[in-house]
LOGULUM-760089 format. One record per residue (C-alpha): residue in three letters; residue number from 1; y, x, z. Coordinates in nm, 4 decimals. Example, Ala and Ser with C-alpha at 12.3 -4.5 7.8 and 13.67 -1.06 7.14 Angstrom:
# residues 2
<type ALA seq 1 north -0.4500 east 1.2300 up 0.7800>
<type SER seq 2 north -0.1060 east 1.3670 up 0.7140>
END
This chain:
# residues 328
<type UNK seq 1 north 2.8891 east -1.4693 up -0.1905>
<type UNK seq 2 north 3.1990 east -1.4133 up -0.3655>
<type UNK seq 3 north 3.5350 east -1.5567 up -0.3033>
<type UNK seq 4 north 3.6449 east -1.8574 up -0.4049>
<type UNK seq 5 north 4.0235 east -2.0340 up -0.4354>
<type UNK seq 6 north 4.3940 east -1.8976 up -0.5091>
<type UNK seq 7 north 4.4500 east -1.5218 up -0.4314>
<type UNK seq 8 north 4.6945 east -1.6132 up -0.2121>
<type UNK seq 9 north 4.9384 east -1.8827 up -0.0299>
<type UNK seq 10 north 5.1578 east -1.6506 up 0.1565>
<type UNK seq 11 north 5.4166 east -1.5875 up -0.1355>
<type UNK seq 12 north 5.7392 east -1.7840 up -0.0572>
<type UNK seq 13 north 5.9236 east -1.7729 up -0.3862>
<type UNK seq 14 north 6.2130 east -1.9609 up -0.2714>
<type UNK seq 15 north 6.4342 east -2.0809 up 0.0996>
<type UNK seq 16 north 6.3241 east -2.4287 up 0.0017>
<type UNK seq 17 north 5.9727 east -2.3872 up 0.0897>
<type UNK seq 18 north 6.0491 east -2.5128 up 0.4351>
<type UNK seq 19 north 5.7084 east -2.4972 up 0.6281>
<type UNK seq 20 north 5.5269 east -2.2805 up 0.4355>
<type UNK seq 21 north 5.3914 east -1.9666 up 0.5433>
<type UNK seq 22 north 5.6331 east -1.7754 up 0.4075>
<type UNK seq 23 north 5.9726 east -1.9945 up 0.4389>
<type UNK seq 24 north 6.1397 east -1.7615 up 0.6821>
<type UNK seq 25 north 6.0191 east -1.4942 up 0.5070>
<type UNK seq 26 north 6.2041 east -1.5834 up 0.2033>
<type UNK seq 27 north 6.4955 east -1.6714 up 0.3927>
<type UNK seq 28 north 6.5175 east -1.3207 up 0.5806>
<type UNK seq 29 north 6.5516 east -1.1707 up 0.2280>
<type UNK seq 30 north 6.8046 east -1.4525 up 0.0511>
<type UNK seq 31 north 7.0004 east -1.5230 up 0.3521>
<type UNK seq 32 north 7.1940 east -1.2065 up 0.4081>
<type UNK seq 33 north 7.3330 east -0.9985 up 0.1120>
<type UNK seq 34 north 7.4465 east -0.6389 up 0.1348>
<type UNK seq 35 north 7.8068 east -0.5245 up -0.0084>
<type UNK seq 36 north 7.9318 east -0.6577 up -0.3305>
<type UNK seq 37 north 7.6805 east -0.9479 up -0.3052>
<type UNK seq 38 north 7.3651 east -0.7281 up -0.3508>
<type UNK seq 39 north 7.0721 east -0.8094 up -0.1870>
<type UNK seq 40 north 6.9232 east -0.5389 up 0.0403>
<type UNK seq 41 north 6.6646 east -0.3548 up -0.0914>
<type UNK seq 42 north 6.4827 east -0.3316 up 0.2762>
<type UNK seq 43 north 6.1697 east -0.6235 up 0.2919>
<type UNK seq 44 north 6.1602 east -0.8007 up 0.5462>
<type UNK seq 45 north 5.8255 east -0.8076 up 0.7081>
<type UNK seq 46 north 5.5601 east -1.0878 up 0.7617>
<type UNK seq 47 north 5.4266 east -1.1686 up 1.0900>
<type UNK seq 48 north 5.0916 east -1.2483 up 1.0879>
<type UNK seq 49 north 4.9068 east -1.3481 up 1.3628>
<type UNK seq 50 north 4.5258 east -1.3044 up 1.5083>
<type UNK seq 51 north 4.4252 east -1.5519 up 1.7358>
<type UNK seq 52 north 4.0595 east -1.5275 up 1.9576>
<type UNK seq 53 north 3.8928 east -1.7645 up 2.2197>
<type UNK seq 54 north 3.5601 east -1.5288 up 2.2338>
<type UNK seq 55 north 3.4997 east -1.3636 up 2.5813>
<type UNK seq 56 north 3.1449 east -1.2759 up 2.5468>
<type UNK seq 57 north 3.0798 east -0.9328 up 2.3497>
<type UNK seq 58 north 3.3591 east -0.7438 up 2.1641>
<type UNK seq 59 north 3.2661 east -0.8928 up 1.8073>
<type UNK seq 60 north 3.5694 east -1.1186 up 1.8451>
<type UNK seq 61 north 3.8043 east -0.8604 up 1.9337>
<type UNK seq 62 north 3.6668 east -0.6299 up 1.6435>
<type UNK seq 63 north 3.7173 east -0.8855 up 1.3979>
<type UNK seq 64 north 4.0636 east -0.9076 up 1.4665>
<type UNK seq 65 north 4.0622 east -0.4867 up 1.4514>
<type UNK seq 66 north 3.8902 east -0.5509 up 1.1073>
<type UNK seq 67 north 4.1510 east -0.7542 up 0.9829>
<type UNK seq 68 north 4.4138 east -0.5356 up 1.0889>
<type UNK seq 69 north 4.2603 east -0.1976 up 0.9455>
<type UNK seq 70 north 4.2269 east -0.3903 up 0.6157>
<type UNK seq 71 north 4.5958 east -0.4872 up 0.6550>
<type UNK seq 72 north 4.7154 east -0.1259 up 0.7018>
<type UNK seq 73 north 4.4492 east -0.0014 up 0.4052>
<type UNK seq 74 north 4.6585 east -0.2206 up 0.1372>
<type UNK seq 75 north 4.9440 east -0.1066 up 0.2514>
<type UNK seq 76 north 5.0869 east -0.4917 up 0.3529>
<type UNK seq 77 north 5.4501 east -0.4785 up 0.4296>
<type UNK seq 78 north 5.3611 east -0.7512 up 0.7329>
<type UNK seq 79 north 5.3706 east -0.7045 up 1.1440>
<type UNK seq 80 north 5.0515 east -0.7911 up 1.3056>
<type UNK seq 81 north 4.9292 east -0.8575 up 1.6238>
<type UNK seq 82 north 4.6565 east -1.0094 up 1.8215>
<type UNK seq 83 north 4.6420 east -1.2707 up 2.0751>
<type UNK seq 84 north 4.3255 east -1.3566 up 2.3447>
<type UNK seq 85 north 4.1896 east -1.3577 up 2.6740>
<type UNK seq 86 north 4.1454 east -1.0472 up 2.8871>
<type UNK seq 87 north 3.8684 east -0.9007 up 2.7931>
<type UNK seq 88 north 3.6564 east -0.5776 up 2.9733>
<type UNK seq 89 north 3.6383 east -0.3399 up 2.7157>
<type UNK seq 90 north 3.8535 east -0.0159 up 2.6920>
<type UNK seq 91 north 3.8628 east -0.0931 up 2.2913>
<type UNK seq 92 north 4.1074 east -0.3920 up 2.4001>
<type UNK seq 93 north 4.4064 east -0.1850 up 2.5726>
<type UNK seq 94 north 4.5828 east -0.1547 up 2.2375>
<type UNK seq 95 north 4.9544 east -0.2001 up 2.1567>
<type UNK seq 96 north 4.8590 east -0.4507 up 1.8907>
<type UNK seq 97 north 4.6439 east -0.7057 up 2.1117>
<type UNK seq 98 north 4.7858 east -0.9005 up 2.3977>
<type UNK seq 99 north 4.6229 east -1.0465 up 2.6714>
<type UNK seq 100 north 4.6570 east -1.4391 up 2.7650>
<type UNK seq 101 north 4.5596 east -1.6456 up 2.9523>
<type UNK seq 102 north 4.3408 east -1.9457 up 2.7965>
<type UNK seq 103 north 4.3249 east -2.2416 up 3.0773>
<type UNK seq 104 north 4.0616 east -2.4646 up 2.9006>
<type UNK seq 105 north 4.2375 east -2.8055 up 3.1435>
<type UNK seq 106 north 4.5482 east -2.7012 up 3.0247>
<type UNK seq 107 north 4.4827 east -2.6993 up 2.6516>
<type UNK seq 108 north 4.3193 east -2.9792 up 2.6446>
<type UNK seq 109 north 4.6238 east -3.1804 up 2.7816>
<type UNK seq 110 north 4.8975 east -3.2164 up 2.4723>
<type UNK seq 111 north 5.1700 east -3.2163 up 2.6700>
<type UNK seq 112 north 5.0663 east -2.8957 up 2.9441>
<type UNK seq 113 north 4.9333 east -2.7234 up 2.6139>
<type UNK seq 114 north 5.2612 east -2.6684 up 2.4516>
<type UNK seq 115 north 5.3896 east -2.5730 up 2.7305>
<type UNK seq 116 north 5.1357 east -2.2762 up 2.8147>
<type UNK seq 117 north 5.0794 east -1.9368 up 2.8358>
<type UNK seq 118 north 4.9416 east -1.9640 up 2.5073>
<type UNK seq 119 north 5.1950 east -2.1280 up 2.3396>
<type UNK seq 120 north 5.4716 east -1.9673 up 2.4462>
<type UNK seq 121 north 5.2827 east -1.5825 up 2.3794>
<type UNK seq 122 north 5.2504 east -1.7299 up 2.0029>
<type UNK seq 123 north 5.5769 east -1.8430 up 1.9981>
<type UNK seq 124 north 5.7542 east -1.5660 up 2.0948>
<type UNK seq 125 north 5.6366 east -1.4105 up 1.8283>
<type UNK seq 126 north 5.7004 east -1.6365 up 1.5444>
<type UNK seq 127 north 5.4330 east -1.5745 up 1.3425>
<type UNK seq 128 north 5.4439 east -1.6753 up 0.9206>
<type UNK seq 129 north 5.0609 east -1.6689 up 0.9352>
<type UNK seq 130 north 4.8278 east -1.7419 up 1.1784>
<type UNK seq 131 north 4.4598 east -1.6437 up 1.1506>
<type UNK seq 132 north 4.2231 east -1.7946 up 1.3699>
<type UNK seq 133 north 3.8519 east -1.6761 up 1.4559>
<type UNK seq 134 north 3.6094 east -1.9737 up 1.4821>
<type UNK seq 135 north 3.7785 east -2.1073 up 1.8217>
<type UNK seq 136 north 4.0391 east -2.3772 up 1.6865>
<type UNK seq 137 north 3.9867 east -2.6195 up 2.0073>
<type UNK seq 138 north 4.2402 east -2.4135 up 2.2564>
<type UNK seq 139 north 4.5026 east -2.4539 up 1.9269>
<type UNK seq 140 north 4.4792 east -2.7960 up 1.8886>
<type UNK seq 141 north 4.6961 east -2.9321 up 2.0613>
<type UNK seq 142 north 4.9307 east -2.6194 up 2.0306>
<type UNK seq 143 north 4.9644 east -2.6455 up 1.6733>
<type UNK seq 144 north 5.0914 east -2.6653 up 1.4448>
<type UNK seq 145 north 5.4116 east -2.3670 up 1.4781>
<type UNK seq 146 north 5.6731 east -2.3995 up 1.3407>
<type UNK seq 147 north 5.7182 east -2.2099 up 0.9830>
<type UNK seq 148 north 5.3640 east -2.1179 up 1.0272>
<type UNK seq 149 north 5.0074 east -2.1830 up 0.8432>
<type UNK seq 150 north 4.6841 east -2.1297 up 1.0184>
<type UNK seq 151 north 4.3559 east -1.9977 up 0.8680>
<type UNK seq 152 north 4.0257 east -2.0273 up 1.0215>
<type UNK seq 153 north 3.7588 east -1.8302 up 1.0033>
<type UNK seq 154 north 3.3809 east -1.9322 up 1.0605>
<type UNK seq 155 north 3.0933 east -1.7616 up 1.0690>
<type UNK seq 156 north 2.7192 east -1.9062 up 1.1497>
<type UNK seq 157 north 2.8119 east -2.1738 up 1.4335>
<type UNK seq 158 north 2.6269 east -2.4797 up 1.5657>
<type UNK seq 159 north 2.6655 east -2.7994 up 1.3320>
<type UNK seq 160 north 2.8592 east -2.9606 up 1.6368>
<type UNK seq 161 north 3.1339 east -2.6861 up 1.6899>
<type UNK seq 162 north 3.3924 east -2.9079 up 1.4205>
<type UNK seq 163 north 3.3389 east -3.1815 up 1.6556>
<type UNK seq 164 north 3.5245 east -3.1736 up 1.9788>
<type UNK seq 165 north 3.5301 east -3.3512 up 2.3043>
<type UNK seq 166 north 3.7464 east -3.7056 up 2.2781>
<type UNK seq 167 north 4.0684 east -3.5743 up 2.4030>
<type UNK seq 168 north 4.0602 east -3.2689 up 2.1656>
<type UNK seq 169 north 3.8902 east -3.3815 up 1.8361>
<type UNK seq 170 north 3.8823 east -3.1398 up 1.5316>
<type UNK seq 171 north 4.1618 east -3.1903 up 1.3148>
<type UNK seq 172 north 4.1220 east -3.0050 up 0.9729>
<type UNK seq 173 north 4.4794 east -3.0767 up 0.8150>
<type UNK seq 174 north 4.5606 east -2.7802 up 1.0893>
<type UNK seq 175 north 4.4420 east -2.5673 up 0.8815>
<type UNK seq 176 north 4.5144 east -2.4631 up 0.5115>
<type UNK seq 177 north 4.2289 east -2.2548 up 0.4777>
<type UNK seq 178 north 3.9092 east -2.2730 up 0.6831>
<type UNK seq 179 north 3.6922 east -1.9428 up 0.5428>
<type UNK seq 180 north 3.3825 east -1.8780 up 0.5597>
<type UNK seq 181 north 3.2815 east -1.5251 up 0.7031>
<type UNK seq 182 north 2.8544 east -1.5013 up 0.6408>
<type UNK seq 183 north 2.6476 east -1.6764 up 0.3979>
<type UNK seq 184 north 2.5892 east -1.9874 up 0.6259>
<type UNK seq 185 north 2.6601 east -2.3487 up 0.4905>
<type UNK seq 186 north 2.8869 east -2.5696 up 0.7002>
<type UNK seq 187 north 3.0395 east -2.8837 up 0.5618>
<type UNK seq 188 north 3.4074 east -2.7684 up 0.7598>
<type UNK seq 189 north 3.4473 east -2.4680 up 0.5151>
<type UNK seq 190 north 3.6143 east -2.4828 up 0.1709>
<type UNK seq 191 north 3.5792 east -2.1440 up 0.0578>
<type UNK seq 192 north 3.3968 east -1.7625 up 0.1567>
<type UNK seq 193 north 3.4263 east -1.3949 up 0.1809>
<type UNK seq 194 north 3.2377 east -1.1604 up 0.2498>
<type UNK seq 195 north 3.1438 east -1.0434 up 0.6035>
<type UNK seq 196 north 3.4588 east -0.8962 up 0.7929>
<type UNK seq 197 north 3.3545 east -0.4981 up 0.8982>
<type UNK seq 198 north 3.5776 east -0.3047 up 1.0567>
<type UNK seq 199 north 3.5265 east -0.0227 up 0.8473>
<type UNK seq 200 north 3.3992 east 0.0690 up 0.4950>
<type UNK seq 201 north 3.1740 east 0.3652 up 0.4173>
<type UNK seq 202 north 3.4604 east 0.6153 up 0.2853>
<type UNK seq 203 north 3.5701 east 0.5695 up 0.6568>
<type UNK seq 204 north 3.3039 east 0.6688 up 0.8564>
<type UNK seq 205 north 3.2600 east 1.0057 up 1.0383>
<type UNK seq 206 north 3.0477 east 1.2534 up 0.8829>
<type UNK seq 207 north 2.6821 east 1.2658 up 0.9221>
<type UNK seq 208 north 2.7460 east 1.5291 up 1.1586>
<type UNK seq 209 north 2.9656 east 1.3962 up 1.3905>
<type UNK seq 210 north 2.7885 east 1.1855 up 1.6517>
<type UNK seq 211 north 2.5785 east 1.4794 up 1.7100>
<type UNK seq 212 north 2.8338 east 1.7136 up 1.7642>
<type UNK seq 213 north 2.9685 east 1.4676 up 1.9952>
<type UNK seq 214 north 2.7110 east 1.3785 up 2.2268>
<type UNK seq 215 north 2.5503 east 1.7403 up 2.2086>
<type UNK seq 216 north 2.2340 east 1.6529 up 2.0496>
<type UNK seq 217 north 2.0706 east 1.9720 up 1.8567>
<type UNK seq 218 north 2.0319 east 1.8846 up 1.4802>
<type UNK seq 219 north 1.5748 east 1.9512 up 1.5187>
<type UNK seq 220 north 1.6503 east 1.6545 up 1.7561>
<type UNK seq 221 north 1.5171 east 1.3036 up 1.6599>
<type UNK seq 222 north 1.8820 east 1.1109 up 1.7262>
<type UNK seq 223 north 1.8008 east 0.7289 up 1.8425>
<type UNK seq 224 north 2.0822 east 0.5426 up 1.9252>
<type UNK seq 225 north 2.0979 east 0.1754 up 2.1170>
<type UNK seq 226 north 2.3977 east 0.0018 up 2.0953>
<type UNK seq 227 north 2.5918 east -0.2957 up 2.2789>
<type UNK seq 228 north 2.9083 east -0.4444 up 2.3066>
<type UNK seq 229 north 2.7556 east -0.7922 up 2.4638>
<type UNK seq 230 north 2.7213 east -0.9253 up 2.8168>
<type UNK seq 231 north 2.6081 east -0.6773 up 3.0489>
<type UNK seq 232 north 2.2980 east -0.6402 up 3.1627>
<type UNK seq 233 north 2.1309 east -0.6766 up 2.7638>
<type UNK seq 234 north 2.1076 east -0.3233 up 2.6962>
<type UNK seq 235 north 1.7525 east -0.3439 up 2.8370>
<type UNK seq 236 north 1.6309 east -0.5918 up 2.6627>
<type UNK seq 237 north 1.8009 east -0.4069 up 2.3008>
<type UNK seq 238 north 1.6602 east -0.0462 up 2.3827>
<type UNK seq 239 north 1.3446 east -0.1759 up 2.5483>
<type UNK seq 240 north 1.0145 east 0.0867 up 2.4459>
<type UNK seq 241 north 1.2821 east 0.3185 up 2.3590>
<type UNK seq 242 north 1.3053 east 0.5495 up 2.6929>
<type UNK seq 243 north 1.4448 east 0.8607 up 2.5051>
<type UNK seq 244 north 1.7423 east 0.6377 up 2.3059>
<type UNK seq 245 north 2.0874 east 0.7447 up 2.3871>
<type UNK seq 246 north 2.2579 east 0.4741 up 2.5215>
<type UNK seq 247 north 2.6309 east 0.3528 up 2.4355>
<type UNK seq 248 north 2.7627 east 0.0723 up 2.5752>
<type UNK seq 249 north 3.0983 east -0.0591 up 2.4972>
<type UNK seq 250 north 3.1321 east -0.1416 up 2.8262>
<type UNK seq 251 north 3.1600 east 0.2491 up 2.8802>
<type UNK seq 252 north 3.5259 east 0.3791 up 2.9984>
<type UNK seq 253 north 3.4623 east 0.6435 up 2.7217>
<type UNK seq 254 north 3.2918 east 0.4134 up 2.4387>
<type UNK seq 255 north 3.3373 east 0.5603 up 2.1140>
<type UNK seq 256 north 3.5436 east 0.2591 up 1.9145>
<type UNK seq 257 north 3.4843 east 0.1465 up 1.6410>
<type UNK seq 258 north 3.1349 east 0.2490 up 1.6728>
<type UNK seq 259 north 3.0090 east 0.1733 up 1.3538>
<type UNK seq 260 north 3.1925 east 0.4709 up 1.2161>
<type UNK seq 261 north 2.9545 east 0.7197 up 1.3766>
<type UNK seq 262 north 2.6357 east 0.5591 up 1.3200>
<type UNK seq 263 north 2.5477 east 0.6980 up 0.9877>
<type UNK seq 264 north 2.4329 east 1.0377 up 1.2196>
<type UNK seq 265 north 2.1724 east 0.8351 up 1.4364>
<type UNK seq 266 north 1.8042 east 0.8585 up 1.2922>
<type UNK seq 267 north 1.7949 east 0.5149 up 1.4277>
<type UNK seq 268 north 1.9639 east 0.2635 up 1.5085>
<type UNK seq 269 north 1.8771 east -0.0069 up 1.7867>
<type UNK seq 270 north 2.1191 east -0.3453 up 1.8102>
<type UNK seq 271 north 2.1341 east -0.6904 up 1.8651>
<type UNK seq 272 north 2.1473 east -0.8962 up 1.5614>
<type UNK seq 273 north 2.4746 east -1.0615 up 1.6401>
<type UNK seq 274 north 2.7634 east -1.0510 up 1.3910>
<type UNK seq 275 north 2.9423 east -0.7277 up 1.3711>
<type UNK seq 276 north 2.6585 east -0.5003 up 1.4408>
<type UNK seq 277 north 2.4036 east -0.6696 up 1.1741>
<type UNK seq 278 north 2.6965 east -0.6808 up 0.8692>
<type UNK seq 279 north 2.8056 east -0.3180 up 1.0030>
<type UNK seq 280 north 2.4908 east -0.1392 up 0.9499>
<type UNK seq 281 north 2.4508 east -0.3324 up 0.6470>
<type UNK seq 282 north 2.8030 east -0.2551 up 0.5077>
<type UNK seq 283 north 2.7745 east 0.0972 up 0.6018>
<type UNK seq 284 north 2.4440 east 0.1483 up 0.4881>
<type UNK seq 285 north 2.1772 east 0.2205 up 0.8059>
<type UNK seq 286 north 2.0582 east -0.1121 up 0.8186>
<type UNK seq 287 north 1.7039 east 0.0025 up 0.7272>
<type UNK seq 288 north 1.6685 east 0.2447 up 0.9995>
<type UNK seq 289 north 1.8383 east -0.0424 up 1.2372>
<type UNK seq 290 north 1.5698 east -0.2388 up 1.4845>
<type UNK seq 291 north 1.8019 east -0.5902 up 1.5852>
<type UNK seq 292 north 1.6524 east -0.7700 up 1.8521>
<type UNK seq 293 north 1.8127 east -1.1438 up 1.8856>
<type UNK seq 294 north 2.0119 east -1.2268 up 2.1975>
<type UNK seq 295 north 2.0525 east -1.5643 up 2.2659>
<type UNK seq 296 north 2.3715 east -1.6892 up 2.2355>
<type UNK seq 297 north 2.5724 east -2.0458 up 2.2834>
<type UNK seq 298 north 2.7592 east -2.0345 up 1.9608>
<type UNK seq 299 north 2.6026 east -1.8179 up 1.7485>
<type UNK seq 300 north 2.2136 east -1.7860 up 1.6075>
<type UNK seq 301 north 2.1240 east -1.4380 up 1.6152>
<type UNK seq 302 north 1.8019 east -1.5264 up 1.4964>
<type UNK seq 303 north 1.9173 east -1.7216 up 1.2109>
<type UNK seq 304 north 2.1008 east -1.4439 up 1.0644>
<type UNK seq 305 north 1.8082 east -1.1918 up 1.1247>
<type UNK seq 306 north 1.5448 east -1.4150 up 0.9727>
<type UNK seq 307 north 1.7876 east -1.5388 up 0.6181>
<type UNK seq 308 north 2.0330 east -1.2229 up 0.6105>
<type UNK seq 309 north 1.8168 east -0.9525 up 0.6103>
<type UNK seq 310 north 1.8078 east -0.9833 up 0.2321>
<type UNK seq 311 north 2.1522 east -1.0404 up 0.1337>
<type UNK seq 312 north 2.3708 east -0.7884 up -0.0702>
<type UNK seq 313 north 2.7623 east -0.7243 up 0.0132>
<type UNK seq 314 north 2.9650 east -0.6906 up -0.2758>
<type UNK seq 315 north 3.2737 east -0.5847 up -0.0408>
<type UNK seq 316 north 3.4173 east -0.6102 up 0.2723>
<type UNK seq 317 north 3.5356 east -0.9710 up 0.3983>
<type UNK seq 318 north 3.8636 east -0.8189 up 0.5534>
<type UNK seq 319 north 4.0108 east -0.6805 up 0.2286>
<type UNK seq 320 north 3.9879 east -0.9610 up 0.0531>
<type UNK seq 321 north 4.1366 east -1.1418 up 0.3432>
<type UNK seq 322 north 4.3984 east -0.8648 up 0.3544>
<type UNK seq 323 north 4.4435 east -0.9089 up 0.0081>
<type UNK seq 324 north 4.5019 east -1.3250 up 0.0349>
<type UNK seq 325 north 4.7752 east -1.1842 up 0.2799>
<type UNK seq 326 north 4.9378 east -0.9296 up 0.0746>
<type UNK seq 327 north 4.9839 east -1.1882 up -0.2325>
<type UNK seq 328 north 4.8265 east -0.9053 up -0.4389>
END
């Protein structure tokens, strides 16, 4: 799965690209000259914003991480930050994500949603880009911002989710680009990446390091179970595996981004849901990595278990999306 469609929309050549995602962009650097009539040589910086629905697991939140890392790696001259609900994870007390409160009445109401907590969070910050992971129903009726485009990203979903109940109905001119994230066919997307990782293997801690960490002696067999779902499922991930060390994002101590420190574990154990499965195959330990399907309401663990297993990455899913950004 490669690719596909213009490197980029976010390069504003001109002020008269009113309502693109890069108009006030390009006005911050023509509208204000520096002595003598020179323009400064400072760049203004983009705002680009994340935007998350997902309250059950961390995958949502680490997407948004992804895309950030990736943003930072190409060295984008933009301001980023991410927007969702509270979640209970340590990972999610960061400067860069803010908590918000997403009334599902509310937003479904036009005239309460542009008016909410949501709304006025995004607005406040003025974003030139917005990217949104697979939830667009709390946006509809919030968008669209002004001076800003919206992305969406998909991954696998059920055929129904670009649907909508009658008072919020999926609108897809809201979006300029709607991107698939994983190799699963959905008549809503117009073009793909690669799965989003939040890491790539020059990243990762060495072999060593998990070891070191947690104390285990190097003669040691070094199984590792994983979560960062509801709680409660680490049983039914580590089950017949009594000896694995456990690490549960739910943790006040969880090691984040956990992906980085895998490459020490022997084995790995994990559900099959999004990050974890294009992770370990990313990063390379996805043949000493037992998934075991959770069930989920908008995902298909099993789906991507059963057709994935097989597939190849050719890169990671947030540089290119970093790149799209970037106008590189």
């Amino acid at each position: 799965m490669v690719a596909r469609g213009p490197p980029s929309v976010m390069q504003a050549r001109s002020a008269r690209l009113e309502g693109r995602p890069g108009a006030r962009y390009a006005r911050s650097r023509a509208g204000s000259h520096g002595r003598g009539g020179r323009r400064p040589r400072r760049r203004a910086r983009m705002r680009v914003a994340y935007f998350t629905a997902g309250t059950v697991g961390a995958g949502h939140l680490v997407r948004g991480v992804a895309l950030g890392r990736a943003l930072r790696r190409r060295g984008a001259a933009v301001e980023y930050r991410m927007f969702g609900p509270p979640v209970p994870y340590a990972a999610a007390a960061r400067d860069d994500y803010e908590a918000v409160r997403i009334a599902e009445a509310e937003l479904r109401d036009p005239t309460r949603a542009r008016a909410s907590a949501l709304a006025a969070a995004l607005g406040a910050f003025r974003p030139d880009l917005l990217v949104v992971d697979l939830f667009w129903a709390p946006l509809r009726h919030v968008l669209p911002l002004p001076g800003c485009e919206a992305w969406l990203l998909v991954r696998c979903c059920p055929r129904a989710w670009f649907e909508g109940p009658p008072d919020t109905r999926w609108e897809p001119r809201q979006f300029a680009r709607v991107v698939g994230i994983e190799p699963h066919r959905h008549a809503a997307v117009r073009e793909t990446v690669e799965p989003v990782v939040v890491c790539n293997p020059e990243e990762c801690r060495p072999a060593s390091a998990l070891r070191e960490r947690l104390g285990v002696p190097a003669n040691r067999r070094l199984v590792v179970a994983t979560h960062a779902g509801v709680r409660g499922e680490m049983a039914a991930v580590a089950a017949g595996a009594e000896t694995a060390v456990r690490m549960d994002l739910h943790a006040a101590d969880a090691l984040f981004p956990l992906a980085e420190w895998l490459g020490g574990a022997d084995a790995v154990l994990a559900a099959a849901g999004y990050n974890a499965f294009w992770e370990a195959r990313w990063l390379g330990y996805a043949a000493r990595t037992r998934f075991t399907p959770l069930r989920r309401d908008v995902d298909d663990q099993a789906w991507r278990l059963h057709v994935c297993s097989g597939y190849a990455m050719r890169a990671n899913g947030a540089d290119v999306l970093a790149g799209w950004i970037a106008g590189r």
